[in-house]
C-alpha positions in Angstrom: 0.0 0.0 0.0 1.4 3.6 -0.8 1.9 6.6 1.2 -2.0 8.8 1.5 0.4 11.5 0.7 2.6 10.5 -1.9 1.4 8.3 -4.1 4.6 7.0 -5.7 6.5 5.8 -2.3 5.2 3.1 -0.6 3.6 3.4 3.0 5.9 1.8 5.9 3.3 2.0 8.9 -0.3 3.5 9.2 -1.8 6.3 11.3 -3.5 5.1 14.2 -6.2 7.7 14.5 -7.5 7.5 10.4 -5.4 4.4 9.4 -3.6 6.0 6.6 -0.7 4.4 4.5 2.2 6.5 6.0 5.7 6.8 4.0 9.1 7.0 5.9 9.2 10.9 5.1 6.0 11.4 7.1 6.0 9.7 9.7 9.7 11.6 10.4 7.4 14.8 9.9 5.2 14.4 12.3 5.7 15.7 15.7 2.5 14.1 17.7 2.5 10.6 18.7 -0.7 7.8 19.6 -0.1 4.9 20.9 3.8 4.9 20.5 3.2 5.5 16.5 2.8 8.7 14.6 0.2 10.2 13.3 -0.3 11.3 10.2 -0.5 14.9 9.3 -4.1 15.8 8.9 -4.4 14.1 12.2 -1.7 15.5 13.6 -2.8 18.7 12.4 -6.2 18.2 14.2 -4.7 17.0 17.6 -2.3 20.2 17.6 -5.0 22.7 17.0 -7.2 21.1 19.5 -4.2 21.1 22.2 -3.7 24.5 21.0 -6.8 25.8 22.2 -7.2 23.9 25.2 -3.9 25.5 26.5 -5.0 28.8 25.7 -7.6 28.6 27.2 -6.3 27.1 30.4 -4.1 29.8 30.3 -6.6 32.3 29.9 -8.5 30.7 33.0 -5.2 31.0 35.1 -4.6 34.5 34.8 -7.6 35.1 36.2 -7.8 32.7 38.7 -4.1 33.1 40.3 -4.9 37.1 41.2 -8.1 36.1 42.6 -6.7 33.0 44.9 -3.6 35.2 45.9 -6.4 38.0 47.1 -8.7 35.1 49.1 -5.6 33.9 50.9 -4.4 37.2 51.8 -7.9 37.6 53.6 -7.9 34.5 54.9 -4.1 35.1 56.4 -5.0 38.7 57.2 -8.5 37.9 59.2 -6.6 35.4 60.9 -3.5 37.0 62.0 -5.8 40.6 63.2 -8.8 39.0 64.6 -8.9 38.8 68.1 -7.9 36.5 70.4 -11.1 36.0 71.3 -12.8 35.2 67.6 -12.8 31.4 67.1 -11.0 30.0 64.4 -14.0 28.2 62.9 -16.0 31.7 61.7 -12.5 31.9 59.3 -12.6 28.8 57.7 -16.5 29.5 57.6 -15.7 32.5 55.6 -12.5 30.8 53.4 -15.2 27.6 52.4 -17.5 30.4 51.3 -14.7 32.1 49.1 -13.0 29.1 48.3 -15.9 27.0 46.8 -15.7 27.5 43.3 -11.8 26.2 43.5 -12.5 23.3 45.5 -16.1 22.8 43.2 -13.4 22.6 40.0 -11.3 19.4 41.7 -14.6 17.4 42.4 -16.3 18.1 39.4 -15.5 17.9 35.7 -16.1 21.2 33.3 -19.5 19.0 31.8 -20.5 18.3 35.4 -20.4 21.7 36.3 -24.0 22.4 34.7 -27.5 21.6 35.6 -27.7 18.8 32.7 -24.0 17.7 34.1 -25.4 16.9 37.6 -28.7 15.4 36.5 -26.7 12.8 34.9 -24.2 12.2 37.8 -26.7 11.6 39.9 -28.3 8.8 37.8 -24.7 7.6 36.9 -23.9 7.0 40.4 -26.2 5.5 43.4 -27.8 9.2 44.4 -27.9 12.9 45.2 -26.0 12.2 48.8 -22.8 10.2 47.1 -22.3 12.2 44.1 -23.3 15.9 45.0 -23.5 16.7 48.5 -20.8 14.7 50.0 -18.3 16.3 47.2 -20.1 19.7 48.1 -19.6 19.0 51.8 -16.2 17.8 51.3 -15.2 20.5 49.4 -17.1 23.5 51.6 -14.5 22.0 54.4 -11.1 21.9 53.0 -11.9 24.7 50.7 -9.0 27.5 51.8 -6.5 24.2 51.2 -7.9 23.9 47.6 -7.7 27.6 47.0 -3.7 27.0 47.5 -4.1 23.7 45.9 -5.7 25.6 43.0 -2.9 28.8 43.3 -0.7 26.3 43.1 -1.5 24.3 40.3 -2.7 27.4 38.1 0.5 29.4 39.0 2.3 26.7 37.0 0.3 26.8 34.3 0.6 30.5 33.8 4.3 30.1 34.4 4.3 27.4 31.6 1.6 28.5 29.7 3.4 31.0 27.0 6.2 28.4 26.3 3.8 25.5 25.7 1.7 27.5 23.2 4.7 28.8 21.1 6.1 25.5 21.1 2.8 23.9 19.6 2.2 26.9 17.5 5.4 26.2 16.1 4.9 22.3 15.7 1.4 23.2 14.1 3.0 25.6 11.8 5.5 22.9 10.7 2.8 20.3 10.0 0.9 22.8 8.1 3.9 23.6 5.5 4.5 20.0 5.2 0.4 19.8 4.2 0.8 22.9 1.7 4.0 21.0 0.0 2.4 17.7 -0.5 
């Protein structure tokens, strides 16, 4: 069987996402890898642009997220360290499982569980309303001021990452798509 993208050189392996007669000279081309083989460059192509924008976008989401949990554990420290000696410690990690839902909300749930139609489905997925909604709700309402610096943490990283990770696959995207233009 010959190459999908040249005709006159025969193919030496196949793409594992389209199965795709793949010639020595593409499969060297190609910079994304499935299942320890390389894929073609239309798929390739595909799987960059789609890791593209989900990096982006994560990015996006992390530089507003990382201002945002600096600020709620500042208040958090802040209330603590100049409220009075008197002033229990359970009213603060009241008010930092308040603030700190939405972070903690993001580790128990996935982005399509996050809606209405998302949690109607867990809850017929799984054995009820108690197991898969209010003890993750519960949970996360408790330990929510650690999952704010779980979630500074981990969205820190991917704003210090984020810009070198884009330009790299821009750069692999824009490689796959002169290969595309030549053949």
């Amino acid at each position: 069987m010959n190459c999908y993208f040249h005709n006159d050189v025969a193919g030496v392996t196949n793409c594992p996402s389209c199965g795709s007669a793949l010639c020595r000279s593409c499969t060297d081309t190609s910079p994304v890898i499935l299942d320890n083989k390389k894929l073609c460059c239309k798929c390739a192509k595909e799987s960059l642009e789609e890791q593209l924008q989900k990096i982006r976008s994560q990015y996006f989401w992390a530089k507003i997220i990382v201002p945002i949990n600096a600020l709620l554990i500042y208040f958090l420290i802040s209330v603590f360290l100049y409220s009075s000696p008197d002033v229990a410690i359970i009213p603060i990690w009241i008010i930092g499982g308040i603030t700190g839902l939405p972070s903690s909300l993001s580790f128990f749930f996935s982005p399509d569980e996050r809606t209405v139609d998302g949690i109607i489905i867990r809850i017929k997925e799984e054995k009820g309303i108690l197991e898969s909604c209010l003890v993750p709700l519960l949970f996360g309402f408790l330990f929510a001021p650690v999952f704010v610096l779980i979630s500074l943490f981990r969205n820190s990283f991917l704003l210090y990452n984020g810009k070198s990770n884009i330009r790299l696959l821009e750069k692999q995207l824009a490689s796959v798509k002169h290969f595309l233009a030549d053949t």
